[in-house]
ZADO-1210 file (C-alpha; in nm, 4 decimals, padded with zeros to 6 digits):
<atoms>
<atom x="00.0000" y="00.0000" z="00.0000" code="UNK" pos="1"/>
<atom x="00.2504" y="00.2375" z="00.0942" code="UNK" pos="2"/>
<atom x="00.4460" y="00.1697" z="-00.2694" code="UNK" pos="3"/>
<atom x="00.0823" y="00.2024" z="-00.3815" code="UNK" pos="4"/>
<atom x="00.0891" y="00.5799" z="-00.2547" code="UNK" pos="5"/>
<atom x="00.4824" y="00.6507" z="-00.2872" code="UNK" pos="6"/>
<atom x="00.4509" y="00.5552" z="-00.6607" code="UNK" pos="7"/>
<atom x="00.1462" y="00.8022" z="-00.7345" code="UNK" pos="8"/>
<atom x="00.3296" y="01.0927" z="-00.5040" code="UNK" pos="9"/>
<atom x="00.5521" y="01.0265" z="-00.7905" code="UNK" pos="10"/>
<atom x="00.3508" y="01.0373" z="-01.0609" code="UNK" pos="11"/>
<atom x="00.1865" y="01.3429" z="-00.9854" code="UNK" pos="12"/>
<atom x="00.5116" y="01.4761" z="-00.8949" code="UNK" pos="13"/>
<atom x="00.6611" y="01.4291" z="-01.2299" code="UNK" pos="14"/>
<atom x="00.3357" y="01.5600" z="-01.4207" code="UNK" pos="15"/>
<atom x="00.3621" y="01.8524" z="-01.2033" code="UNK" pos="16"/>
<atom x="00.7413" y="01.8981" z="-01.3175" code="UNK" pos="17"/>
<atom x="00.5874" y="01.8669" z="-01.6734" code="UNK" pos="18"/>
<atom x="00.3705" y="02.1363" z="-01.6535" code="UNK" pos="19"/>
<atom x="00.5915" y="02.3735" z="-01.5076" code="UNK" pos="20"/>
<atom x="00.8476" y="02.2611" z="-01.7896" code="UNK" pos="21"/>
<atom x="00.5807" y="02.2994" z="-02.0865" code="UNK" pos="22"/>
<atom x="00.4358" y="02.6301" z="-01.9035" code="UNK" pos="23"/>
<atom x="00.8160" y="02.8095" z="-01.9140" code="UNK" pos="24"/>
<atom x="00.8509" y="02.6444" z="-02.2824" code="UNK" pos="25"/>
<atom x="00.5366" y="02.7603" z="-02.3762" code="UNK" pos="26"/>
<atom x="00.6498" y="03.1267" z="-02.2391" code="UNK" pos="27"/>
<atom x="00.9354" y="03.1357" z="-02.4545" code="UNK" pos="28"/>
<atom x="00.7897" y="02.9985" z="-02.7619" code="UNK" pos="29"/>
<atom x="00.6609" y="03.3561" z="-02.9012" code="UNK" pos="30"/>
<atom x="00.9956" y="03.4764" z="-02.8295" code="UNK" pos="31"/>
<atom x="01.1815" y="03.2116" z="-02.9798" code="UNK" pos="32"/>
<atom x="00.9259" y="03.2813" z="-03.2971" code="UNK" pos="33"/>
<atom x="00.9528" y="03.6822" z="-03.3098" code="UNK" pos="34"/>
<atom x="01.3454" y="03.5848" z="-03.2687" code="UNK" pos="35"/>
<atom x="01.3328" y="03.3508" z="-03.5674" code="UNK" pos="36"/>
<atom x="01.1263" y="03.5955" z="-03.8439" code="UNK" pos="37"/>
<atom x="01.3358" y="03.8898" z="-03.7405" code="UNK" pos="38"/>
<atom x="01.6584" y="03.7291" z="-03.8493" code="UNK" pos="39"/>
<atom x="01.4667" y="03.5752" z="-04.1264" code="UNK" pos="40"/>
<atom x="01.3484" y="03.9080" z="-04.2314" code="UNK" pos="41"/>
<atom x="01.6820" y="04.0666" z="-04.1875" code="UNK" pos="42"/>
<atom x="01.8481" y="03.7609" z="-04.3980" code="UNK" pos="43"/>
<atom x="01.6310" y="03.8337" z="-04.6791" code="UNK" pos="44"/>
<atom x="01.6897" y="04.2102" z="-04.6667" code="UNK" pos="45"/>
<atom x="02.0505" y="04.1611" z="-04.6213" code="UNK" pos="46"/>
<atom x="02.0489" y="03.9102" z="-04.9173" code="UNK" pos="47"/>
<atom x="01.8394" y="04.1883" z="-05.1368" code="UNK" pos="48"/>
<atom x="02.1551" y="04.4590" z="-05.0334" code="UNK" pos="49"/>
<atom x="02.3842" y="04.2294" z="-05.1161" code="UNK" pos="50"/>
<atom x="02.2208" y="04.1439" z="-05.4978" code="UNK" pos="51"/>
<atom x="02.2019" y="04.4970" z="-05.5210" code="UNK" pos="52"/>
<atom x="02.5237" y="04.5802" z="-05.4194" code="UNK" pos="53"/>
<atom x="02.6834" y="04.3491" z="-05.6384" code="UNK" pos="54"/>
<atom x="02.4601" y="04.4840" z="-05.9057" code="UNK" pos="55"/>
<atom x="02.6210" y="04.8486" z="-05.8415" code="UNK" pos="56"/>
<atom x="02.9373" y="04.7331" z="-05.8215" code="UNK" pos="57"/>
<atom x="02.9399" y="04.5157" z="-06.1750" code="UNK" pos="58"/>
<atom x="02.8721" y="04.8961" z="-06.3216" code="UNK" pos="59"/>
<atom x="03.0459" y="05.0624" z="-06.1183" code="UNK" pos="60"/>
<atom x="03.3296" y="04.8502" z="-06.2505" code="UNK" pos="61"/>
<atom x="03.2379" y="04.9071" z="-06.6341" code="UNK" pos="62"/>
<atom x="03.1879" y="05.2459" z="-06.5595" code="UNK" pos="63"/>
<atom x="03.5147" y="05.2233" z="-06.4625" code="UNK" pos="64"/>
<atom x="03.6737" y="05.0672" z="-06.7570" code="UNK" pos="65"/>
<atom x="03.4879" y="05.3111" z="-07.0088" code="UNK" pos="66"/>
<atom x="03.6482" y="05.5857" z="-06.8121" code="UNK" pos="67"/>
<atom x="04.0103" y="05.4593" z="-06.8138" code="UNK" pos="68"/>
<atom x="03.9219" y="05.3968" z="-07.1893" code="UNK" pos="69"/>
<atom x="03.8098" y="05.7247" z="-07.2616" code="UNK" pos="70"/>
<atom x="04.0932" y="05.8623" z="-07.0253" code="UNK" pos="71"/>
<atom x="04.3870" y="05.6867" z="-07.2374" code="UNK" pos="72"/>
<atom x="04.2127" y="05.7947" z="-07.6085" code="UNK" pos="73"/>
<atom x="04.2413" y="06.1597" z="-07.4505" code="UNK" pos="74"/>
<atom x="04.6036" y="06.1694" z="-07.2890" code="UNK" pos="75"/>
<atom x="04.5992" y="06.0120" z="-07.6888" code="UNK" pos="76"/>
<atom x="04.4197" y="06.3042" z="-07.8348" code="UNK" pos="77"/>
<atom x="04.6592" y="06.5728" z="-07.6350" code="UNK" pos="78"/>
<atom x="04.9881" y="06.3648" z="-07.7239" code="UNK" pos="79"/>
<atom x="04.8783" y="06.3945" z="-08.0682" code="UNK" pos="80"/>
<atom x="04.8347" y="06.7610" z="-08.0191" code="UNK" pos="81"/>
<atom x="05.1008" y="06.8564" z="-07.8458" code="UNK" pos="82"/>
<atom x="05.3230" y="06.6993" z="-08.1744" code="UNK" pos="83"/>
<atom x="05.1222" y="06.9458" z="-08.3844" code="UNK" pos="84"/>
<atom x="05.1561" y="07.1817" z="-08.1573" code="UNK" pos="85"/>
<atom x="05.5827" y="07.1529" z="-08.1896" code="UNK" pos="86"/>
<atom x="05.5742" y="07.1046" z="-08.5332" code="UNK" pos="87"/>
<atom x="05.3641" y="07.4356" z="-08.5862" code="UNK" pos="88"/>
<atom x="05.5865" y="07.6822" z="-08.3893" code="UNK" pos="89"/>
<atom x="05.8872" y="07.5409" z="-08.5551" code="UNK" pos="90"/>
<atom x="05.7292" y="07.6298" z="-08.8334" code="UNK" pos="91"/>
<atom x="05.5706" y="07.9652" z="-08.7391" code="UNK" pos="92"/>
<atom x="05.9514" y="08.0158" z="-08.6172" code="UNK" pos="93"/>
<atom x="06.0949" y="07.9452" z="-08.9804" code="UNK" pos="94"/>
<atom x="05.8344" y="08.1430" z="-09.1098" code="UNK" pos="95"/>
<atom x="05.9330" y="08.4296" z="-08.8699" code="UNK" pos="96"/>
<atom x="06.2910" y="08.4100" z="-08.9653" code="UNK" pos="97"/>
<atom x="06.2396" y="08.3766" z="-09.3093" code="UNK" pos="98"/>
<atom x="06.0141" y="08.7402" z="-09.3038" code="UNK" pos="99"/>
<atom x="06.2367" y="08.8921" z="-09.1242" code="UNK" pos="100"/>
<atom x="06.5846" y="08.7465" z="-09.4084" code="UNK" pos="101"/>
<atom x="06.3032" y="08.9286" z="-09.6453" code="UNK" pos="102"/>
<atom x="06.1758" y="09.2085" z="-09.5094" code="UNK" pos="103"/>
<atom x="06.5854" y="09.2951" z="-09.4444" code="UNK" pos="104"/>
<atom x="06.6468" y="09.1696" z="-09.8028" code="UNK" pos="105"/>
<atom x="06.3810" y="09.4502" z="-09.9352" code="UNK" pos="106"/>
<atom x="06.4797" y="09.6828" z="-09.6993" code="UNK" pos="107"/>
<atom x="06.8431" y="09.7024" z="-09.8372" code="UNK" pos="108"/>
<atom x="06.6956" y="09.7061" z="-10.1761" code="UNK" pos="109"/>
<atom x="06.4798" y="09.9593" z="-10.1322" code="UNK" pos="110"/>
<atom x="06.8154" y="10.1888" z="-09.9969" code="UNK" pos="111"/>
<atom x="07.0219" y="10.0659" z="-10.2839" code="UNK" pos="112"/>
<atom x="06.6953" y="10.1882" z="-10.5234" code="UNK" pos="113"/>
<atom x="06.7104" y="10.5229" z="-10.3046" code="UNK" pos="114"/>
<atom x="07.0470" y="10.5423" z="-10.3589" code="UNK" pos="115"/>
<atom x="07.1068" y="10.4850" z="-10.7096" code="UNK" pos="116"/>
<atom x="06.7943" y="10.6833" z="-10.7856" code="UNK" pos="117"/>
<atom x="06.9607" y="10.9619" z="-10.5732" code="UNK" pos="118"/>
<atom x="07.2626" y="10.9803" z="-10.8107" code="UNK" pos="119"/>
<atom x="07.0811" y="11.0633" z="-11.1765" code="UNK" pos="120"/>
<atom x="07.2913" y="10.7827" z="-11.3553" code="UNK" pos="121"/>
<atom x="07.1932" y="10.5813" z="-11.5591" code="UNK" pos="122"/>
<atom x="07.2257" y="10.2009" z="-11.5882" code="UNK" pos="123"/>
<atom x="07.5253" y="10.2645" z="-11.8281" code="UNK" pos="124"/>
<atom x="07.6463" y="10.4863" z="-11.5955" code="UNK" pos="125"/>
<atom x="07.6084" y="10.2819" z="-11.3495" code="UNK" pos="126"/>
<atom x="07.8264" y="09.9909" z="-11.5097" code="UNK" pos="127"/>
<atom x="08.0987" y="10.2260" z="-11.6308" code="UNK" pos="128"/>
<atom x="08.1879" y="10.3230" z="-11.2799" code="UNK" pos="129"/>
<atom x="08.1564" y="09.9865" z="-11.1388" code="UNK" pos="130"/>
<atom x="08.4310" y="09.8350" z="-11.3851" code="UNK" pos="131"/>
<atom x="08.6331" y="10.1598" z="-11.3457" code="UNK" pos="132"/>
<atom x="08.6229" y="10.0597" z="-10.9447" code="UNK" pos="133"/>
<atom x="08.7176" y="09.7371" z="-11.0264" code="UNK" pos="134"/>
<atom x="09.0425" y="09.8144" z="-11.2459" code="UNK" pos="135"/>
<atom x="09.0980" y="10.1294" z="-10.9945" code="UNK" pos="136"/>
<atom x="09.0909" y="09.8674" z="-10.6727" code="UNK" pos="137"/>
<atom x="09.3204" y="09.5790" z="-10.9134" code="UNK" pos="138"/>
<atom x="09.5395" y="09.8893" z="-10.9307" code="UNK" pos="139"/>
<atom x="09.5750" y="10.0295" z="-10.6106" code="UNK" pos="140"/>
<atom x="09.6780" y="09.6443" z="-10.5065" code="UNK" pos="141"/>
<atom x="09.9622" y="09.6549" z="-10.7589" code="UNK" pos="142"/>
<atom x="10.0875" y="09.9391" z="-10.6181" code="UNK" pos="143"/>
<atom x="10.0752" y="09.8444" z="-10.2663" code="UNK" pos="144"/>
<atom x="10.2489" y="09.5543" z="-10.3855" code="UNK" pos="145"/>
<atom x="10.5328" y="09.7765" z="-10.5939" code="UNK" pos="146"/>
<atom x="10.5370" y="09.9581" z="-10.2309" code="UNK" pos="147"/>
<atom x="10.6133" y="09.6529" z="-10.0490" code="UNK" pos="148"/>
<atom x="10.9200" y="09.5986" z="-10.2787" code="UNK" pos="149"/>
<atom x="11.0468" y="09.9138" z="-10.2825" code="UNK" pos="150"/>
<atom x="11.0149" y="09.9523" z="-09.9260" code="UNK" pos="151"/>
<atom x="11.2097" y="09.6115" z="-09.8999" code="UNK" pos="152"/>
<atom x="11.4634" y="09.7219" z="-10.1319" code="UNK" pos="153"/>
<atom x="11.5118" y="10.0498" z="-09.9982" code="UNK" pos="154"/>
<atom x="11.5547" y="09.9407" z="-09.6169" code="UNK" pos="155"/>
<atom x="11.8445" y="09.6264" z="-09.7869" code="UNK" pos="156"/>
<atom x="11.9777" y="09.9609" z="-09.9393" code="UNK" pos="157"/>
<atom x="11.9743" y="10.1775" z="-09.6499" code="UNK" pos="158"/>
<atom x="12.1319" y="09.8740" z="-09.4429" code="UNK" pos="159"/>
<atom x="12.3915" y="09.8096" z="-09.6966" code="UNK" pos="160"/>
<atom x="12.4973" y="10.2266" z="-09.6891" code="UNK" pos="161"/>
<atom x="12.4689" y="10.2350" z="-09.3185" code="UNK" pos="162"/>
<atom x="12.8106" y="09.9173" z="-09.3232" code="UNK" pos="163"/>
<atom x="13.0132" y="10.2035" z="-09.4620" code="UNK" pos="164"/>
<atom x="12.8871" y="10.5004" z="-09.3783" code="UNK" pos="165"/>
<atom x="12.8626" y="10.3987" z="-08.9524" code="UNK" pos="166"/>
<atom x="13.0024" y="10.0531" z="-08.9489" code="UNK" pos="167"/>
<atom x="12.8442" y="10.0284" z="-08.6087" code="UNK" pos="168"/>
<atom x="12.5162" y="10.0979" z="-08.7120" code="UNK" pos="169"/>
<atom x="12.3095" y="09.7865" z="-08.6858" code="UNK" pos="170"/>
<atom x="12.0130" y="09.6218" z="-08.9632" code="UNK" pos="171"/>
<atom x="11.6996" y="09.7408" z="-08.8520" code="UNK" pos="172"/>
<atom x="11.4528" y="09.4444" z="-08.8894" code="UNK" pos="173"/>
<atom x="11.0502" y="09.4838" z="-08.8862" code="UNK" pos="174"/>
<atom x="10.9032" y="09.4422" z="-08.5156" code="UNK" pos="175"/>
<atom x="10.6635" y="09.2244" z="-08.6190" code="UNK" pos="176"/>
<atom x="10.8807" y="08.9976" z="-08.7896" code="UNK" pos="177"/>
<atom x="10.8934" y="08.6074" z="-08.6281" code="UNK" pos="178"/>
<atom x="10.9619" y="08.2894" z="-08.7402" code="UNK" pos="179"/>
<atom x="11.1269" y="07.9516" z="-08.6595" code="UNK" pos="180"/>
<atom x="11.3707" y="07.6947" z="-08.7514" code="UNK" pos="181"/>
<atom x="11.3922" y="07.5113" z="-09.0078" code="UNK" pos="182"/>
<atom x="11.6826" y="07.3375" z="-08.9998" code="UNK" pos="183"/>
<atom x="11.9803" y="07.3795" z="-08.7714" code="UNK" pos="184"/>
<atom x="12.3535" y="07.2526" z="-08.8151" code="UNK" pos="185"/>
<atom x="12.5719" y="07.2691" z="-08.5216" code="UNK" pos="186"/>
<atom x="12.8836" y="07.1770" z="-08.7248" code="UNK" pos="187"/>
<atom x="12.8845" y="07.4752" z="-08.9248" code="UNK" pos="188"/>
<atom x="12.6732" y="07.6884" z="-08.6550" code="UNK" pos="189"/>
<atom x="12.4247" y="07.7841" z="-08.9023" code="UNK" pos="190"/>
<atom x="12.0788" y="07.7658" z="-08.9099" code="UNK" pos="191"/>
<atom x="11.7585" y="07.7776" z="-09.2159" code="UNK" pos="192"/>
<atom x="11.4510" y="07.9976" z="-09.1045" code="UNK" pos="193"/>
<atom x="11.1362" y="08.0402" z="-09.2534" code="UNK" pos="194"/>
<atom x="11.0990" y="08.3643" z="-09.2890" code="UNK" pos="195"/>
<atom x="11.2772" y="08.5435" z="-09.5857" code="UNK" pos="196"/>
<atom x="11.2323" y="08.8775" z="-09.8366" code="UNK" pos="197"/>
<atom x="10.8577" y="08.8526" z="-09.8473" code="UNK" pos="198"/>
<atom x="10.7895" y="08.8717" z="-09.4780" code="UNK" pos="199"/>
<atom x="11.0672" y="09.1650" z="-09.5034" code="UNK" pos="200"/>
<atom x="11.3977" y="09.0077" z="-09.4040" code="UNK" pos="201"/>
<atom x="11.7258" y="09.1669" z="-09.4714" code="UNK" pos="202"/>
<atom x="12.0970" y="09.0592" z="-09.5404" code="UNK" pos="203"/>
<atom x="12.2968" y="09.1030" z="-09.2246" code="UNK" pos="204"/>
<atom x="11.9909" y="09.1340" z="-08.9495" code="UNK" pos="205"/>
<atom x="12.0703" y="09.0009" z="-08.6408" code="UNK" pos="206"/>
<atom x="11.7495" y="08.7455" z="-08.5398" code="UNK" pos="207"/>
<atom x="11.7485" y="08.7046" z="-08.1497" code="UNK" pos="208"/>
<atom x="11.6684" y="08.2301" z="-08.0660" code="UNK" pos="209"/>
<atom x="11.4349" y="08.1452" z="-07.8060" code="UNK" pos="210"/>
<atom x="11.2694" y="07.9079" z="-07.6696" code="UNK" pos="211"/>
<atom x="10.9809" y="07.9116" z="-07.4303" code="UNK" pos="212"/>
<atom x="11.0436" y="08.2603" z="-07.3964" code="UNK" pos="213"/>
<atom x="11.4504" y="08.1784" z="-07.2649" code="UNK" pos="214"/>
<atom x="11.6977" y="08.3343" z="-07.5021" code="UNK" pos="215"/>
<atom x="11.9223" y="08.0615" z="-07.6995" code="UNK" pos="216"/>
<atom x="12.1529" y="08.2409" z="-07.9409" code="UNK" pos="217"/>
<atom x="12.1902" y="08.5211" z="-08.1842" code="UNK" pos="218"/>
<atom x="12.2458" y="08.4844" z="-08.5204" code="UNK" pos="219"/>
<atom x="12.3040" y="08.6647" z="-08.8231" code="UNK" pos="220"/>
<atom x="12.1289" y="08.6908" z="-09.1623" code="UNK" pos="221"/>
<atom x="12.3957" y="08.5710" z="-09.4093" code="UNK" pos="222"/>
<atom x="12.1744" y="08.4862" z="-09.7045" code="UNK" pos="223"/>
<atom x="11.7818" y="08.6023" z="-09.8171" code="UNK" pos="224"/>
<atom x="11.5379" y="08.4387" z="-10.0651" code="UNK" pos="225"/>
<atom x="11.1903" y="08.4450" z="-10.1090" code="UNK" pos="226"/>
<atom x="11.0103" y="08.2670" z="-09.8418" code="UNK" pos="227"/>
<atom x="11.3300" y="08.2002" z="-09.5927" code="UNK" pos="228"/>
<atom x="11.6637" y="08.2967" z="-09.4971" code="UNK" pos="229"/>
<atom x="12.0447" y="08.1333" z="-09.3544" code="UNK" pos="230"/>
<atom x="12.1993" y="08.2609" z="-09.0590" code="UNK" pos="231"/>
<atom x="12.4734" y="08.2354" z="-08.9027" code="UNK" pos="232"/>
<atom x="12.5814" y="08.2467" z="-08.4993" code="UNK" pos="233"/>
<atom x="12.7092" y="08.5187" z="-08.3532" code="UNK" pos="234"/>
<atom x="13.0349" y="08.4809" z="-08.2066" code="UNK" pos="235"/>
<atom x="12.9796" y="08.4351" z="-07.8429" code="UNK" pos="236"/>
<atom x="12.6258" y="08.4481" z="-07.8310" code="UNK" pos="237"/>
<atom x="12.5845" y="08.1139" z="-07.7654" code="UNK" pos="238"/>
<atom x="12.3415" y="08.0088" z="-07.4629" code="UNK" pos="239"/>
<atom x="12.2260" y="07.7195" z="-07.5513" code="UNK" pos="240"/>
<atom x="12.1607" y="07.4472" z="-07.8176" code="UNK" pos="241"/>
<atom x="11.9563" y="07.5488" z="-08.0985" code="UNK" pos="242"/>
<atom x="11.7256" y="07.3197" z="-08.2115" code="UNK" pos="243"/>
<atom x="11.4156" y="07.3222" z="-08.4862" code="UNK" pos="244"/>
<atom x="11.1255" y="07.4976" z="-08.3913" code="UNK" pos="245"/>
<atom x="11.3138" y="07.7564" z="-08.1655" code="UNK" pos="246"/>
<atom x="11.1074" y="08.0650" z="-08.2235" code="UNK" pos="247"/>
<atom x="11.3337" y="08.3682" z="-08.4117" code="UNK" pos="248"/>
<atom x="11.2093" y="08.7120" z="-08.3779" code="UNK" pos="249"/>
<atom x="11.4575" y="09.0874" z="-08.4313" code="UNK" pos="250"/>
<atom x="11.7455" y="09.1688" z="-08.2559" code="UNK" pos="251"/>
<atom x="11.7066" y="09.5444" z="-08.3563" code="UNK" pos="252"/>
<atom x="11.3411" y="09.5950" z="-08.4639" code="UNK" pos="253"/>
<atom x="11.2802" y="09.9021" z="-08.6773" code="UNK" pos="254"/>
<atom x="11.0217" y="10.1267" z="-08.4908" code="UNK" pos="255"/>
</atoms>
C-alpha cells in the first residue's frame, strides 16, 4: 500500500514537473518565434543589399573601364596635339625668320633703289663706274704691292749704306717679324729659317733664338730668298743648343 501511494506521489510529482516545464517552454515559444522571423526578415533584406550591391558594383566597374578607356584615347588626343603643336611653332619660327631674311632683303633694296635713284645715272652709268672701281681697286693692289718691294729694297739699301757710312750701325729688322727653324747645323753653326724677303727680311739682321720665352743664341742673316733665310751664330752668343722649332724674332726691330 505504501508503494501504492509513494509511486502516485511520484507520478503526480513528475506531471507537475511537466507542466511547469511545458508552461516556461510555452512562455518562450513567441519569443523564440519573433526571434526567428526577425533574423529571417533581416536575412532576406541583407540578401536583397547584397544582390544589389553586387549589381552596383558590376557597373560601377564598367563604368570604370569606359572611363580609363576614354581617359587613355584623350592623354591620346593631347599627345597627338602637343606633336602638332611643336611642329607648328617650328614652323611659325621658320616662317618668322624667313620674313624677317626678307623684309631685311627689301629693306636694303629699297636703300640701294634710293640710292642709285639719288645719283641721276643711268644704268650705263652705273656699269661704267663699277668696272672703273674694279680696275681702280686691281690697281691700287699693284701698287701696294710695288710699295712693299720698294720699301724692302730700300731698307736692304739703307742697311747696306749704313756698313760704310757707320760701321756700327746695326740692320733694322721689322718688329713684327717672327719665325722659326727650319733646320739647324751645329757643325757649321748655321741655321735655315722660314721667314725670308717677303715677310721683309734683310741681309745682315741680327734674329734674337728662343725658346719658351729663354733666349738661346743670336744669329746673323747671311743669305735672303723668297720665303726664308740662312743665318749664321754670332760669335759668343751662344746660350744654348739650338734646335728646330726655336722661335726667331729681331734683334734690332725698326720702330
Amino acid at each position: 500500500m505504501l508503494l501504492r501511494i509513494s509511486l502516485i506521489i511520484a507520478i503526480l510529482a513528475g506531471l507537475g514537473a511537466g507542466v511547469v516545464s511545458y508552461l516556461e517552454v510555452s512562455d518562450k515559444i513567441p519569443a523564440l518565434a519573433k526571434q526567428r522571423d526577425d533574423e529571417h526578415s533581416a536575412k532576406v533584406t541583407a540578401l536583397g543589399d547584397l544582390s544589389k550591391t553586387k549589381t552596383e558594383l558590376a557597373k560601377t566597374k564598367n563604368d570604370l573601364s569606359q572611363t580609363k578607356q576614354e581617359l587613355a584615347d584623350t592623354q591620346s588626343e593631347r599627345d597627338k596635339a602637343v606633336v602638332r603643336a611643336d611642329a607648328q611653332g617650328k614652323r611659325a619660327d621658320e616662317l618668322t625668320d624667313k620674313l624677317s631674311k626678307v623684309t631685311t632683303e627689301r629693306d636694303d633694296a629699297q636703300n640701294s633703289l634710293a640710292s642709285y635713284k639719288a645719283t641721276d645715272l643711268t644704268p650705263e652709268q652705273v656699269f661704267k663706274l663699277s668696272k672703273d672701281l674694279k680696275s681702280a681697286r686691281a690697281e691700287v693692289e699693284v701698287v701696294n704691292g710695288e710699295k712693299v718691294v720698294l720699301f724692302h729694297t730700300i731698307s736692304r739699301l739703307t742697311n747696306e749704306l749704313a756698313k760704310y757710312v757707320g760701321p756700327e750701325e746695326f740692320v733694322k729688322l721689322r718688329a713684327d717679324l717672327h719665325g722659326k727653324i727650319l733646320v739647324v747645323d751645329p757643325k757649321w753653326d748655321f741655321v735655315v729659317i722660314n721667314v725670308g724677303e717677303d715677310q721683309g727680311v734683310i741681309s745682315q739682321g741680327e734674329m734674337l733664338v728662343s725658346r719658351q720665352g729663354k733666349l738661346v743664341a743670336k744669329v746673323v742673316v747671311r743669305s735672303v730668298q723668297k720665303d726664308r733665310c740662312i743665318a749664321n751664330l754670332v760669335p759668343g752668343w751662344k746660350i744654348g743648343e739650338m734646335t728646330e722649332g726655336d722661335d726667331v724674332s729681331p734683334a734690332h726691330p725698326s720702330t
